[in-house]
C-alpha positions in Angstrom: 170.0 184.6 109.9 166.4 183.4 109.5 166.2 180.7 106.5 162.0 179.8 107.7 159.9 179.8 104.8 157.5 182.7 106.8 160.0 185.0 107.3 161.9 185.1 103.5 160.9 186.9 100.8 158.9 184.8 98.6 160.0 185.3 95.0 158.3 182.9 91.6 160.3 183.8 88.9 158.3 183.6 85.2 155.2 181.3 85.6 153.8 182.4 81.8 152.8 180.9 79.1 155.7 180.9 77.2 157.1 178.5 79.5 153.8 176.2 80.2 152.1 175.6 76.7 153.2 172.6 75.3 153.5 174.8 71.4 156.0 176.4 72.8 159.7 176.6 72.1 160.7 177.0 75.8 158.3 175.0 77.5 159.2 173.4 80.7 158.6 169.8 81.6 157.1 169.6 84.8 155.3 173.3 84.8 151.7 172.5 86.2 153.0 170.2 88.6 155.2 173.1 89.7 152.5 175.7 89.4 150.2 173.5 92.2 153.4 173.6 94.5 153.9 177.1 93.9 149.6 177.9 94.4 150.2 175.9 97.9 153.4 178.2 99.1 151.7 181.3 98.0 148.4 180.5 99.8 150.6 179.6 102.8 153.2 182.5 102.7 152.4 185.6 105.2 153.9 188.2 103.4 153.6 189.5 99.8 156.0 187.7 97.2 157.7 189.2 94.3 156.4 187.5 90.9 158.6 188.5 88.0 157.7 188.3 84.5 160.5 187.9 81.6 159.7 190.3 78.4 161.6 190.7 74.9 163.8 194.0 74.5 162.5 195.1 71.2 166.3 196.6 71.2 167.9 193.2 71.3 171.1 194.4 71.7 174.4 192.4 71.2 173.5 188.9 72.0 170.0 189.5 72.2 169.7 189.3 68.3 171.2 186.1 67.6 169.6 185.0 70.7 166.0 186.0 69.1 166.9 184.7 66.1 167.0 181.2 67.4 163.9 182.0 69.3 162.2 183.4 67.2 158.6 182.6 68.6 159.5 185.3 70.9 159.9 188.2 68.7 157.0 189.7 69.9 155.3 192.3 72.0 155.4 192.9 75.7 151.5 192.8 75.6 151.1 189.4 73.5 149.6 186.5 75.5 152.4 184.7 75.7 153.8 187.1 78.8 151.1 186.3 80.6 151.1 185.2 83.8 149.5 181.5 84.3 148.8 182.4 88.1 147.1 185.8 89.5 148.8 187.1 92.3 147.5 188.2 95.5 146.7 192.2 95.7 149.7 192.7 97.8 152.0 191.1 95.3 154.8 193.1 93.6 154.8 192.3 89.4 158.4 193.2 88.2 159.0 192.7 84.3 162.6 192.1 83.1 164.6 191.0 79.4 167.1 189.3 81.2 167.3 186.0 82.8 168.4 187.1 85.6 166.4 189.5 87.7 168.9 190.4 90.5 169.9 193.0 90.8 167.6 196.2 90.3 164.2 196.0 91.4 164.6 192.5 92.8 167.7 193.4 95.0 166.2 196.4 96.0 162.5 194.7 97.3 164.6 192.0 98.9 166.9 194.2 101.1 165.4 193.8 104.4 164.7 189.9 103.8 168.0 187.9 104.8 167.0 185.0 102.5 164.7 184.4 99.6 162.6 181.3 99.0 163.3 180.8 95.1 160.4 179.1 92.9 159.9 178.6 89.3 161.1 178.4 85.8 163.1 177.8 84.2 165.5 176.4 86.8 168.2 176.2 84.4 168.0 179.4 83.5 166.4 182.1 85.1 166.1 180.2 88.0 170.0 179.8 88.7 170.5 183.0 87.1 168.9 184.6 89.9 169.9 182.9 92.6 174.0 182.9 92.3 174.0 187.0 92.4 171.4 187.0 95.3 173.4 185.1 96.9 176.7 187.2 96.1 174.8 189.6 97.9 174.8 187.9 100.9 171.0 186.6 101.2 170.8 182.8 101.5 168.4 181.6 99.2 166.5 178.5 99.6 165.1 176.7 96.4 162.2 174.6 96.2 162.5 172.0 93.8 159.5 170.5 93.0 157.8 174.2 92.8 160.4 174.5 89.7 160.5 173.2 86.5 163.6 173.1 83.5 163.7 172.7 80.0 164.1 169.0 80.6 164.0 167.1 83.6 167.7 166.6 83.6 168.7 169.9 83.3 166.6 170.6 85.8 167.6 167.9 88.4 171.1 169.4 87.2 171.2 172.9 88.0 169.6 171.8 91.7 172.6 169.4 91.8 174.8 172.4 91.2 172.7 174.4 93.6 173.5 171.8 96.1 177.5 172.3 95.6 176.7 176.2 97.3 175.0 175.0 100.5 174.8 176.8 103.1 174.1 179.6 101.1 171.6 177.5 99.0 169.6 174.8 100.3 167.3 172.9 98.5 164.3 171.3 100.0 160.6 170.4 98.8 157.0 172.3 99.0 156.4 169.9 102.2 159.4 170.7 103.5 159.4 174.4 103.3 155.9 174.4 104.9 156.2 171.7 107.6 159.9 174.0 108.6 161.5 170.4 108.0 164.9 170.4 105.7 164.7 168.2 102.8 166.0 164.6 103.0 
């Protein structure tokens, strides 16, 4: 199985606004400096990538409500500014939208079925990062993460979940931008 950066399906999970304005009630430390990792894999990734894009369910079913309730900055609209991507991808970029953290399976799973590993990028590692990443890899696709081209809630729940991601190697590793580009694995 292939784990080079070239030859996995490139996926950047939630770059918006929600997560990079500092106003907001899930920002994530460390977003820009993630974002300028994430511009320098995408300008140096051959194929497309898949860039999802995390939306309320106006149903907020079970959970959801109490959830929202908490959160409730994000009881809005699919179309409000907040959703927006900070980054525009390339023209042969896929957009998926999803109301969950996770976004395997459905659309993801199905894109990623002829990749046999995904390079993971990000926010919010702690969340929607990891909550993509353990069923991908219960599908049997090693996924690589690239640490600095995430960012968490907080720096240590960040360095955290990559500790934790660490515990599932070989089926995660965890390496750097210059790491994943120079084919190197992370010291």
């Amino acid at each position: 199985m292939s784990k080079n950066f070239e030859d996995s399906l490139l996926v950047i999970i939630d770059m918006q606004r929600a997560f990079q304005l500092p106003e907001a009630q899930w920002e994530c430390v460390g977003y820009d400096a993630a974002a300028e990792n994430i511009r320098q894999l995408r300008k140096n990734h051959p194929g497309p990538a898949v860039w999802t894009q995390f939306i309320r369910d106006p149903a907020e079913d079970g959970a959801w409500a109490p959830y929202y309730d908490r959160w409730d900055q994000y009881r809005i609209e699919p179309t409000d500014a907040l959703w927006q991507l900070t980054m525009e991808p390339a023209s042969d970029d896929i957009c998926i939208q999803a109301s969950t953290f996770g976004k395997w399976p459905g659309q993801l799973a199905d894109l990623a079925q002829p990749y046999a590993s995904l390079t993971i990028v990000g926010v919010a590692t702690d969340c929607c990062v990891l909550s993509t990443v353990l069923p991908a890899i219960d599908a049997g696709k090693h996924v690589t993460v690239v640490a600095d081209a995430c960012a968490g809630a907080t720096e240590e729940a960040h360095e955290d979940t990559l500790e934790l991601l660490r515990l599932l190697e070989p089926m995660v590793s965890v390496t750097t931008t210059q790491s994943a580009l120079n084919h190197t694995p992370a010291a």
